[in-house]
C-alpha positions in Angstrom: 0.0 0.0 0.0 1.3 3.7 -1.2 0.7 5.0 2.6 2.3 7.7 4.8 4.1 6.9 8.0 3.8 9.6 10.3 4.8 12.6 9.7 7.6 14.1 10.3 7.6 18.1 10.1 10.7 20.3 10.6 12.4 23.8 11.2 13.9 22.9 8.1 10.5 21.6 6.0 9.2 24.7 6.8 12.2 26.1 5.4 11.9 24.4 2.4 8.2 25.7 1.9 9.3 29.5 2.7 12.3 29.0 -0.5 9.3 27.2 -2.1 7.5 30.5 -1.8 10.2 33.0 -2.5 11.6 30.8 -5.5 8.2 31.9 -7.0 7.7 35.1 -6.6 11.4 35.5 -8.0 11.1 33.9 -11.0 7.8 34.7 -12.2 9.0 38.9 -11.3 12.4 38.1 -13.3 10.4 36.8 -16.3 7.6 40.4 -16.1 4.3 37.5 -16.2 3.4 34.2 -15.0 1.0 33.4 -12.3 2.7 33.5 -8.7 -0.1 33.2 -6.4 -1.0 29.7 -6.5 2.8 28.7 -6.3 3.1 30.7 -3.2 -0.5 29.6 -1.7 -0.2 26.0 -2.2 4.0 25.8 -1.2 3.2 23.5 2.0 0.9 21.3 -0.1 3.1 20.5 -3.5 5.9 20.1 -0.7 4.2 17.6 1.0 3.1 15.9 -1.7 6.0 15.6 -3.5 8.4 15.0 -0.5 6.6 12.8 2.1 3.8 11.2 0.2 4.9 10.6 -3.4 6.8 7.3 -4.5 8.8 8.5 -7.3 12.5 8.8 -8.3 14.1 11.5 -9.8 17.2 9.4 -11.1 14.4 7.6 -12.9 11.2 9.7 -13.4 9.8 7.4 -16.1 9.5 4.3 -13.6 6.8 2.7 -14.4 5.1 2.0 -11.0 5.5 5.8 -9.9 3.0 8.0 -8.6 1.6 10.3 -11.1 1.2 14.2 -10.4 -0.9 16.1 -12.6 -0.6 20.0 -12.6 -4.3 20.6 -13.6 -4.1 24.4 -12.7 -1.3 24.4 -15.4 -1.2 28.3 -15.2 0.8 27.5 -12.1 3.6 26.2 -13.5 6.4 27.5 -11.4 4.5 25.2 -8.7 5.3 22.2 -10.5 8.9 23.5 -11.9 10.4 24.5 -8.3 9.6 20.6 -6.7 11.8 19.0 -10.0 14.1 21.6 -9.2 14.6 20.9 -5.5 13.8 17.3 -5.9 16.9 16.3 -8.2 14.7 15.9 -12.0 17.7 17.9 -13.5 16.3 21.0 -13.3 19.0 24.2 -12.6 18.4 27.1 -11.1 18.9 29.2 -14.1 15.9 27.2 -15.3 13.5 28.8 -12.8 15.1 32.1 -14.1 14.1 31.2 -17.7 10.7 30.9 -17.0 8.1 31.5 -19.6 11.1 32.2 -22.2 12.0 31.0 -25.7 13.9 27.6 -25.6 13.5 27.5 -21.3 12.5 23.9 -20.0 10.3 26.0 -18.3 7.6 26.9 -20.5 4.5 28.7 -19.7 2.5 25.3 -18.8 3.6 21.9 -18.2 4.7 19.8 -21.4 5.5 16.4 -21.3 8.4 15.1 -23.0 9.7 18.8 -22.9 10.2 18.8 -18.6 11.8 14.9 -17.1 9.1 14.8 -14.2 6.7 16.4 -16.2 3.3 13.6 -16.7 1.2 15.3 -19.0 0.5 18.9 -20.9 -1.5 20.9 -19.0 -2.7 23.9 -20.7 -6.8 24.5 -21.5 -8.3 24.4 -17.9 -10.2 20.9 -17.1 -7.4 18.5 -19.3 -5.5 17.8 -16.4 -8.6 16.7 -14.3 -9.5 14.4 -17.3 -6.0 13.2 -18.4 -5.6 12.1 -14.3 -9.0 10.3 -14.4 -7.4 7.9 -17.6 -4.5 7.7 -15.6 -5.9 6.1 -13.2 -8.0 3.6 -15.0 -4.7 2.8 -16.7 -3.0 1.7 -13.2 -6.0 -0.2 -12.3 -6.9 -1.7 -15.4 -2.4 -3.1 -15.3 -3.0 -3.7 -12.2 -5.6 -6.3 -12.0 -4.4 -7.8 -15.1 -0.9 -8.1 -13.9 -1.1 -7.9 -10.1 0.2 -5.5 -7.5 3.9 -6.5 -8.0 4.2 -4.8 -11.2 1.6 -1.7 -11.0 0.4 -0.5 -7.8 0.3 3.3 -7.3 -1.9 6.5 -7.2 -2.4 9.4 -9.0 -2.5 12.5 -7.4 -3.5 15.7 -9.2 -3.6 20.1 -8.0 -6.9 21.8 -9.9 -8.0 24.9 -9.4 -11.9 26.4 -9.6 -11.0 27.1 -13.2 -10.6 23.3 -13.7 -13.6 22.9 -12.0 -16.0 25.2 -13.8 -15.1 23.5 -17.1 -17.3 21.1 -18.6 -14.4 18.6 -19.0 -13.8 18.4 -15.6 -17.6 17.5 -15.2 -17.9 14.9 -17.7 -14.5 13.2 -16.2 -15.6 13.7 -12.5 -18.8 12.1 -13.7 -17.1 8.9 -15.5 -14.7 8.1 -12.8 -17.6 8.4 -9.6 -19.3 6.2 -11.8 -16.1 3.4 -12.3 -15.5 3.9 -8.6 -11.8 4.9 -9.2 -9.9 4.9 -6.2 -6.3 5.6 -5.9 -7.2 9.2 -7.0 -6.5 11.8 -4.7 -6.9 15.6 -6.2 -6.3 18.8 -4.1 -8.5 21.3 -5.4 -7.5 25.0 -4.4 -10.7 26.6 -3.1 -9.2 30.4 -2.9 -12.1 32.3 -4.3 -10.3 33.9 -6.5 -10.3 33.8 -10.8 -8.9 35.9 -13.5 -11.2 38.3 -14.0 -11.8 38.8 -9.9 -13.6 37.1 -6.8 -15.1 34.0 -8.1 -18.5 35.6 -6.3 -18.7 36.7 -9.8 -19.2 33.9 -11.7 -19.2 30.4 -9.0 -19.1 30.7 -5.9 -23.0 30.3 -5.1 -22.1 26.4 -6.1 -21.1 24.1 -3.4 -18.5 21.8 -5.2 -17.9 19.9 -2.1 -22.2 18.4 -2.7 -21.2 18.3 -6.5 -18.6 15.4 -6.0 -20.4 13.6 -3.7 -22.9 13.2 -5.7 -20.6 11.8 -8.4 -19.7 9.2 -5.8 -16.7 10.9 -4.6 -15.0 11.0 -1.2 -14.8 14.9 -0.5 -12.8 16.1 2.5 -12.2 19.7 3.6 -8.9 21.3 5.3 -10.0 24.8 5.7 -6.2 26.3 5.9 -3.7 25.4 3.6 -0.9 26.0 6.0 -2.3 23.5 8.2 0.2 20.6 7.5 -1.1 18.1 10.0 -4.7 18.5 8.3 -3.8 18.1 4.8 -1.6 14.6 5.4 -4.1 13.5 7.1 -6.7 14.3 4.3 -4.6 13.2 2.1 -3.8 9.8 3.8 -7.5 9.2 4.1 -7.7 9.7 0.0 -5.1 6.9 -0.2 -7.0 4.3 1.7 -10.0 5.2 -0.7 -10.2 1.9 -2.7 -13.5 2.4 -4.8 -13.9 6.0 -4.6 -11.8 8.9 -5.9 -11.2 11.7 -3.6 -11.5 15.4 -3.7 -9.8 17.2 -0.9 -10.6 21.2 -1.0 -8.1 23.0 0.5 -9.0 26.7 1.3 -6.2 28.9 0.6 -5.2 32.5 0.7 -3.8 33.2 -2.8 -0.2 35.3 -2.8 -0.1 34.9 1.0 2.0 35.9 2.5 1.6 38.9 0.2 0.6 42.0 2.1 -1.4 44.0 0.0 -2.0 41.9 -3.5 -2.8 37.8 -1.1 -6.5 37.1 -2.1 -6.8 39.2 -4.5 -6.7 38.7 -8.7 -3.5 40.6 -9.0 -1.4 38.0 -7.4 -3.4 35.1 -10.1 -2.1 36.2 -13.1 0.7 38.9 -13.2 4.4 39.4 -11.2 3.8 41.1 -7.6 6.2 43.6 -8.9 9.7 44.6 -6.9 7.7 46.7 -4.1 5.8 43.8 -3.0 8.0 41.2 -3.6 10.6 43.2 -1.1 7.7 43.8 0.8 6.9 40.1 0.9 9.9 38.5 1.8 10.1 41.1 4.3 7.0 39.6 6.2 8.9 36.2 5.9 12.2 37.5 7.4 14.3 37.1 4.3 16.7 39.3 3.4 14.9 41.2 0.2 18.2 42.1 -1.6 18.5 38.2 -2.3 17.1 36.8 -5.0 16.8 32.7 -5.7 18.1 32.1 -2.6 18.0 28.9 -1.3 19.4 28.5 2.1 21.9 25.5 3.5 20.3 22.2 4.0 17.0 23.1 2.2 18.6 20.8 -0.9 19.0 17.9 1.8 15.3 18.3 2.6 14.1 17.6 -0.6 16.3 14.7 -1.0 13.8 13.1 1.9 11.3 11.7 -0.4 9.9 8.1 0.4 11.8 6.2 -3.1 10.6 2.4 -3.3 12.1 2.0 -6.6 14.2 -0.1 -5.9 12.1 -2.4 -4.0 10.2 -2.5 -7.1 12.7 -3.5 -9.1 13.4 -6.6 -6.7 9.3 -8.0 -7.1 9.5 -6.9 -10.8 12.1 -9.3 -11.8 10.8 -11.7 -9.4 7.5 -12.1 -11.0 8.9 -11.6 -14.9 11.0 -14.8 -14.3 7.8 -17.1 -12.9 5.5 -15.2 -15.6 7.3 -15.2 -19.1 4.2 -14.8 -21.3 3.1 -11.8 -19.3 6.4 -10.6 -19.5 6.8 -10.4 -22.9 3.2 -9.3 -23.4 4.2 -6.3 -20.8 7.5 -5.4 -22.7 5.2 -4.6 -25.9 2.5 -2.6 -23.9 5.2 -0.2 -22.8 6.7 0.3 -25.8 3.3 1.1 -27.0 3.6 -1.4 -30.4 1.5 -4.5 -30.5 2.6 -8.0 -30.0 4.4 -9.7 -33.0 1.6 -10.9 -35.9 -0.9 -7.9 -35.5 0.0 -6.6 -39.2 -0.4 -10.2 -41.2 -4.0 -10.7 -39.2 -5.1 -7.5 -40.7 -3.8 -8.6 -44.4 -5.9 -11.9 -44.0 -8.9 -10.6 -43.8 -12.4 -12.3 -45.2 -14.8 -9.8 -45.2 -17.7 -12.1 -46.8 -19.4 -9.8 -49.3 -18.8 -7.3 -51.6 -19.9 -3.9 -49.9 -19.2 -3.1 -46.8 -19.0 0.2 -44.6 -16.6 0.6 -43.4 -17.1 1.1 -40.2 -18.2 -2.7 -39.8 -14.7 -3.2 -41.6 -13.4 -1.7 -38.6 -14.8 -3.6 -36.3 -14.1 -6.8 -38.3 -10.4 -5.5 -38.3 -10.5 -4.9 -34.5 -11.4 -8.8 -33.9 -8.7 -9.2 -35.7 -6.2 -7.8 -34.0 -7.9 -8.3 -30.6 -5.3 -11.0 -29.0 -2.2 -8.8 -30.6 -3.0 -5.6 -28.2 -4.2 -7.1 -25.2 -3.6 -3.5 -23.2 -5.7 -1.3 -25.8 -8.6 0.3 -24.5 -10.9 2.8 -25.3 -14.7 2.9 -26.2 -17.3 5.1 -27.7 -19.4 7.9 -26.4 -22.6 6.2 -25.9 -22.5 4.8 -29.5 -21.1 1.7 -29.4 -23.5 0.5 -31.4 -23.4 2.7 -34.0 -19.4 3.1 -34.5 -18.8 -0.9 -33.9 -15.5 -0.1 -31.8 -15.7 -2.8 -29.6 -13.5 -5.9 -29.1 -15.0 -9.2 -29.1 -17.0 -11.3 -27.6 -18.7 -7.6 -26.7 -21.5 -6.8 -24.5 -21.7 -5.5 -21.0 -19.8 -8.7 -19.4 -16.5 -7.3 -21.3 -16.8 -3.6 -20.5 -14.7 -1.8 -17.6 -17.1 -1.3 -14.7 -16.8 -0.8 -10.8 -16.3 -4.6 -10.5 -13.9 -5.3 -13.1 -11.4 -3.1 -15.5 -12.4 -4.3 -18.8 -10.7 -3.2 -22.2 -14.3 -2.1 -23.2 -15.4 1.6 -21.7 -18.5 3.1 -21.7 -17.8 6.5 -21.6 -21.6 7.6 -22.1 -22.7 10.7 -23.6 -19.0 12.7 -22.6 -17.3 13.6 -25.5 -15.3 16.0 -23.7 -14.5 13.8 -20.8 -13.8 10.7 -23.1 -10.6 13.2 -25.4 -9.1 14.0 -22.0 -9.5 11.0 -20.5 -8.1 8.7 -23.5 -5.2 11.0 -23.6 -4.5 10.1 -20.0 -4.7 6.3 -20.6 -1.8 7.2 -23.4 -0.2 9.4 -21.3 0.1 6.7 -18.4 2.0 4.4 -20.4 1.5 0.4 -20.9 -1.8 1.2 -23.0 -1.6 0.6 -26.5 -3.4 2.7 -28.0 -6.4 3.9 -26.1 -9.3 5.2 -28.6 -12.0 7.3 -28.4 -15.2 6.9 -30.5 -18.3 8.9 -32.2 -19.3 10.2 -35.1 -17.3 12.5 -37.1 -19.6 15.5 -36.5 -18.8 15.4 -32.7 -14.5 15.6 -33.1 -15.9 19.1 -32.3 -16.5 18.7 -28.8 -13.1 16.9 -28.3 -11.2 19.3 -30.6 -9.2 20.4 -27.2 -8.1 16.9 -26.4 -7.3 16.3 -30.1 -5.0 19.0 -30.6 -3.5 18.1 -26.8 -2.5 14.4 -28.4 -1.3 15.9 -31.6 0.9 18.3 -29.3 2.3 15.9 -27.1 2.8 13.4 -29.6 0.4 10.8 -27.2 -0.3 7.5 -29.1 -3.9 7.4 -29.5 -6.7 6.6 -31.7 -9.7 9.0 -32.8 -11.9 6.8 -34.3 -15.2 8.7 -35.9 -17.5 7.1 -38.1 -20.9 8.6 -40.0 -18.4 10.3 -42.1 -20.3 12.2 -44.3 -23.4 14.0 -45.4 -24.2 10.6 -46.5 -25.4 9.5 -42.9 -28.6 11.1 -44.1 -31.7 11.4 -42.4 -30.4 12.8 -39.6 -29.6 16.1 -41.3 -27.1 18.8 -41.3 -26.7 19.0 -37.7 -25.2 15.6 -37.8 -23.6 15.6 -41.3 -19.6 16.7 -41.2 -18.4 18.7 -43.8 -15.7 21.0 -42.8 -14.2 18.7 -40.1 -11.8 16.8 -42.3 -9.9 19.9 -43.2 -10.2 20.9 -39.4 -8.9 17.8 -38.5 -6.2 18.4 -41.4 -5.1 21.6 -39.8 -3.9 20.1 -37.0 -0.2 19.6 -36.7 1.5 16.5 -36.0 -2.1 14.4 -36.3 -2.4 11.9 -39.1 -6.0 11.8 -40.6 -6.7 8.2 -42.4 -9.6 7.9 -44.4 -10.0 4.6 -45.7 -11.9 4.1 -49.2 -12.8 0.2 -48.4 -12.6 -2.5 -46.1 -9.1 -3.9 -47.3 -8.1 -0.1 -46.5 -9.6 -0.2 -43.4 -7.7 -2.8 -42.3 -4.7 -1.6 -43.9 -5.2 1.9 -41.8 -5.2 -0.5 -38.2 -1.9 -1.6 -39.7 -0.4 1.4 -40.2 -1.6 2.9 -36.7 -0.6 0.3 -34.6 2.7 -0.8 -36.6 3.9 2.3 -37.5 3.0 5.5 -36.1 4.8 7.4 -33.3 2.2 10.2 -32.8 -1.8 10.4 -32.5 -4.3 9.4 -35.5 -8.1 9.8 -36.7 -9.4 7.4 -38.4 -12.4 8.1 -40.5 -14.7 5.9 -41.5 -18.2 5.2 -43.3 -21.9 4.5 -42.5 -23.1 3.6 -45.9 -21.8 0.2 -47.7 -19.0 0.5 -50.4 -17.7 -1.4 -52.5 -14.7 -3.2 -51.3 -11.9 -2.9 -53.8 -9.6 -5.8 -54.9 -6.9 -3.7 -56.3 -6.6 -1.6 -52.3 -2.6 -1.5 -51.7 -1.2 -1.9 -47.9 1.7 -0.2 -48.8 0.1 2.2 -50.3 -2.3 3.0 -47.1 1.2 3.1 -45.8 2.2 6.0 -47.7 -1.2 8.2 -48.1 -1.4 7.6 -51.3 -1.5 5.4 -54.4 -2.7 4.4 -57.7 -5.7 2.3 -57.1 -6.8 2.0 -61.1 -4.3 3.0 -64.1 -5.8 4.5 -67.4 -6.6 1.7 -69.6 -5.6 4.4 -73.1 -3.3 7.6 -72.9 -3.0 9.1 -69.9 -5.1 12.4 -69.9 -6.6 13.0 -65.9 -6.0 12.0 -63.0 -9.1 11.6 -60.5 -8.0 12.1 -56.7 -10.4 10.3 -54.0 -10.6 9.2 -50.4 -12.9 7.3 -48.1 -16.6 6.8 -49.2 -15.7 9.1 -52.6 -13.2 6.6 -53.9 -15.9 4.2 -55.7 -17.3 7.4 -57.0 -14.1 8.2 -58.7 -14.0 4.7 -59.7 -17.1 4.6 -61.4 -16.3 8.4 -63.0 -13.2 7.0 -64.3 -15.0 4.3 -66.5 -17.5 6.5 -67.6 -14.5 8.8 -68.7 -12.4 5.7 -70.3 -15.7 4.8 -72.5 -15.0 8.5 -74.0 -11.1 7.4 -74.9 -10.5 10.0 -72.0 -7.6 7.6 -69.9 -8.0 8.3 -66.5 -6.1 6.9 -63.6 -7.6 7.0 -59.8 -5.8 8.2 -57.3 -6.7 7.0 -53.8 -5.9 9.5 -51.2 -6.5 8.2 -47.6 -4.2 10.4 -45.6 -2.6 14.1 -47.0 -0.1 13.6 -44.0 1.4 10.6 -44.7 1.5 11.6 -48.7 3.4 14.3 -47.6 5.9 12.4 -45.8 6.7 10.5 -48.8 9.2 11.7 -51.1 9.0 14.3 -54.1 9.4 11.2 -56.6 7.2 9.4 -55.2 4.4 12.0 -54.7 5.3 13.3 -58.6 4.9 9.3 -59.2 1.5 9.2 -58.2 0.3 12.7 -59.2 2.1 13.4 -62.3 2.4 17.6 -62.4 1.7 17.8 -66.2 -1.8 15.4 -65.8 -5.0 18.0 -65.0 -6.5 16.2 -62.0 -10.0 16.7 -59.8 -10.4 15.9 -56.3 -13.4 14.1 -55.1 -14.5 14.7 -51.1 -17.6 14.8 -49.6 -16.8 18.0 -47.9 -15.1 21.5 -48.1 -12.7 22.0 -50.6 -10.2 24.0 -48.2 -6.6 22.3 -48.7 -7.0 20.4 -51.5 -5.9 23.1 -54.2 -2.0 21.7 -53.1 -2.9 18.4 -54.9 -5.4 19.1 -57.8 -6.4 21.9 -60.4 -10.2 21.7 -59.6 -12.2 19.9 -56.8 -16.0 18.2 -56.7 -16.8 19.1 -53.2 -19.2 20.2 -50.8 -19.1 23.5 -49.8 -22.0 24.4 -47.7 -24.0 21.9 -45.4 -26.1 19.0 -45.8 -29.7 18.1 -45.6 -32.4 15.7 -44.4 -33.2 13.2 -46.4 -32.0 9.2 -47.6 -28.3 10.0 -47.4 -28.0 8.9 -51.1 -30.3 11.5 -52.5 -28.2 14.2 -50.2 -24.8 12.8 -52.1 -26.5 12.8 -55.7 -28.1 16.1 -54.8 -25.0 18.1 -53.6 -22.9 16.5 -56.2 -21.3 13.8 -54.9 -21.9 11.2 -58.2 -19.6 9.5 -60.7 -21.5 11.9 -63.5 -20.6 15.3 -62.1 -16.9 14.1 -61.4 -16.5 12.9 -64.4 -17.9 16.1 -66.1 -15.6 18.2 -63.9 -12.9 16.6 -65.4 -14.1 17.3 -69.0 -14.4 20.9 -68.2 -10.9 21.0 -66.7 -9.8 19.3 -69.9 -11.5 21.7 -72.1 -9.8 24.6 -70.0 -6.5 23.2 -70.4 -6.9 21.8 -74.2 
């Protein structure tokens, strides 16, 4: 059990709170902005937390049975950035004095992979509370399945009543009362005080304290933040929480020991300026010509956290030598790639007829790979059903629940809460690609966490299906059209939209096998036709020839996803003309851009007129083709293949596009 002893509490810890303080107000006035108050406000509590309650180890901050912190209040970086600087991550003190500047490993917010002892990127308000939620149903669902030798730990997390006000937060809060999550423990600052002034203004009528509880929380109170004796005890409480998550409000003063800016906005979200930070340290009996001071034997303090690594290490290599399957099977999780055979299970598909959407592709192609990623897992947001993201044998036996952590989630209707919460099943490490499900129209509502995993380079899956205006029925509300390019806009996020089933397939390939950064995978209601010629290798590279021009070479017809058999059929209309036209099929711009210049002048020649062919905006896809069959306005209720013939979307007006480009360029 992760449990304090009793605690011990010094001249010299408070010491190290005071330089905790100061450290603060320093570098945040060196650097002209940052957000001091929290940093000063909350000293005793990241101190305790991260020197006499925390297992982690500095020497090794990637261990993989660590505690997790989360910085949720990522504002507050300097909170998180003085601890790895006292506590031995590698930090220097001219890092603190580099705060907020260009190249610094001390950026504005936390950013993992940027910061050793850094868990996750913390910017938009509400992410962390999420990310620490899927965090924590990544140590319990490793832990059951490999026992409490290998992965036993908590995740602890700081929010703010920023975090808190955010629908993210909500949804997340929600979803992990619900799973009964214990081995949470967050500390949320209760210190009335937001940006724009007293949070009077805009929350403070709410009681957060009855919210949680009625998620199924444990809430606890410590109503002064300097009260050291209160909070370990709160927080010790939080640890013994096995089927709840906990939520310890901590009322603080923020600035204190500020004398005329503590509890007010001025010490949230600017530098106290010279006066007061003299002034300050004045009321703390430092010496106010000293600046990043830290005194003799506050370095020894922070040397004093509790470090069971290696005692770890001992039961870890006990338990890989009398469990050499598991072993192995663990090895792949954390290095995030599926076990050996994943790629040929996905080439050997039968998909038993000659249409298919390509969603139910998808979930043919997840059964296949099922036993080759025995660590993914992810779900849909209440549409299961509809998006066929499940692994077999399904139903509500499999799914993750209070009782048992499942590979199947249920994350109900919370889009939001699902983004930030997959992210933080990536971010945890030993999941193989968590995903995140819904329809294509809804990437919307988890554009936040999409853009997060495309920053941090987290290895997850966006799967959306209903990818069209071709869903139908259901009308414009519900029919994407300008979320492709959205999602295209993104940097560092691959967007696959697969024209087929054997495509399909080929996509899961290239996701699991290949990729070192987040993907969206795009994928079809309606039945298409599944296409003999589809290439894995050319899945692989984001583009390819699907169908060569049976006579001279005059066009070239571009396509991806539910468009490509409409390209297809364009391109034989065009042939019976003695117009040769070859079909291009374009699942992915990003990994066709990765590819080099002979390759992509290979498969779309410069000197061949070509048309583009995309059930949605044309926005983007002037850098491929001269003219584009698109839809440029949004959809309509009705049978989604009267919407497609209506708006254009038909073998007849690409292939008369084509002519008219022709006659242009004759």
């Amino acid at each position: 059990m992760n449990t304090t002893t009793e605690l011990e509490w010094t001249d010299l810890d408070k010491k190290a709170v005071d330089t905790v303080r100061v450290l603060a107000m320093d570098a945040v006035q060196k650097v002209g902005n940052g957000h001091p108050g929290t940093a000063m406000s909350l000293a005793p509590a990241a101190y305790l937390l991260f020197q006499k309650v925390m297992r982690h180890d500095p020497a090794d901050p990637n261990w993989m049975s660590r505690d997790r912190f989360v910085l949720s209040a990522g504002h507050s970086s300097i909170t998180l950035y003085i601890q790895l600087y006292l506590g031995g991550f590698g930090l220097e003190l001219d890092d603190l004095k580099s705060l907020r500047t260009w190249g610094s490993k001390t950026p504005g917010h936390p950013e993992l992979g940027h910061t050793a002892g850094v868990e996750v990127t913390t910017g938009p308000l509400g992410q962390g509370f999420a990310n620490g939620v899927g965090m924590a149903m990544a140590e319990r669902f490793l832990r059951e399945r490999y026992g409490t030798d290998v992965m036993d730990h908590h995740i602890y997390a700081i929010v703010s009543d920023g975090d808190l006000m955010e629908g993210i937060a909500s949804e997340a809060a929600s979803l992990a009362g619900h799973l009964g999550l214990g081995r949470l423990v967050y500390l949320y600052d209760d210190n009335d005080i937001s940006l724009d002034g007293p949070t009077e203004l805009s929350f403070e009528t709410e009681d957060v304290g009855k919210r949680f509880e009625a998620y199924g929380w444990d809430v606890r109170a410590v109503d002064d933040a300097n009260d050291i004796v209160a909070l370990e005890a709160a927080i010790k409480a939080g640890q013994d929480e096995h089927e709840r998550p906990s939520l310890i409000r901590v009322k603080s003063i923020i600035g204190y020991p500020s004398p005329n800016k503590q509890n007010t906005s001025k010490a949230h979200g600017a530098a106290l300026g010279e006066d007061e930070v003299r002034l300050t340290k004045e009321v703390m009996g430092w010496d106010p010509d000293q600046h990043f001071f830290v005194p003799d034997g506050v370095y020894d303090a922070f040397g004093s956290h509790r470090n069971t690594h290696a005692e770890w290490d001992a039961r870890f290599a006990s338990w890989r030598d009398g469990n050499p399957d598991l072993a192995k099977e663990w090895e792949a999780a954390w290095s995030a790639r599926p076990l050996p055979g994943a790629r040929e299970a996905l080439s050997n598909i039968d998909w038993g007829k000659d249409k298919l959407a390509t969603r139910s592709a998808g979930q043919q192609a997840m059964a296949a790979f099922s036993d080759y990623v025995p660590t993914m897992v992810g779900g849909a947001a209440d549409l299961s059903e509809s998006t066929k993201t499940e692994f077999p044998p399904g139903g509500h036996e499999v799914h993750y629940t209070r009782a048992k952590a499942h590979r199947n989630v249920f994350f109900g209707v919370r889009e939001h809460g699902m983004g930030g919460t997959v992210n933080g099943l990536a971010a945890h490490g030993g999941i193989v690609r968590p995903y995140g499900s819904t329809f294509l129209q809804f990437a919307d509502y988890m554009r936040g966490s999409i853009r997060l995993s495309a920053l941090t380079g987290l290895e997850v899956a966006w799967v959306y299906t209903h990818d069209s205006v071709g869903l139908g029925e259901d009308g414009p509300t519900h029919q994407p059209v300008e979320h492709l390019a959205a999602l295209r806009a993104i940097p560092e996020l691959v967007v696959i939209r697969p024209g087929d089933a054997n495509e399909t397939a080929y996509a899961w390939a290239t996701i699991l096998e290949d990729l070192d950064r987040p993907a969206v995978l795009v994928l079809s209601r309606q039945d298409l036709p599944v296409q003999a010629n589809a290439s894995a290798e050319g899945v692989a590279k984001g583009a390819y020839v699907l169908r060569e021009a049976e006579g001279d070479e005059r066009a070239v017809l571009v396509a991806t996803g539910s468009e490509v058999w409409v390209a297809m059929d364009a391109a034989e209309q065009l042939e019976a003309e003695g117009i040769g036209t070859r079909v291009v099929s374009m699942p992915s711009w990003e990994l066709f851009d990765a590819q080099g210049d002979e390759y992509r002048e290979e498969i779309l020649p410069p000197d061949l007129p070509s048309v583009s062919v995309e059930a949605g905006i044309a926005m983007g896809w002037s850098k491929y083709v001269d003219a584009s069959v698109s839809i440029d306005r949004f959809g309509a209720s009705a049978p989604g293949g009267e919407v497609l013939e209506k708006l254009g979307i038909t073998p007849d007006h690409a292939a008369n596009k084509v002519r008219e480009l022709l006659a242009v360029t004759a």
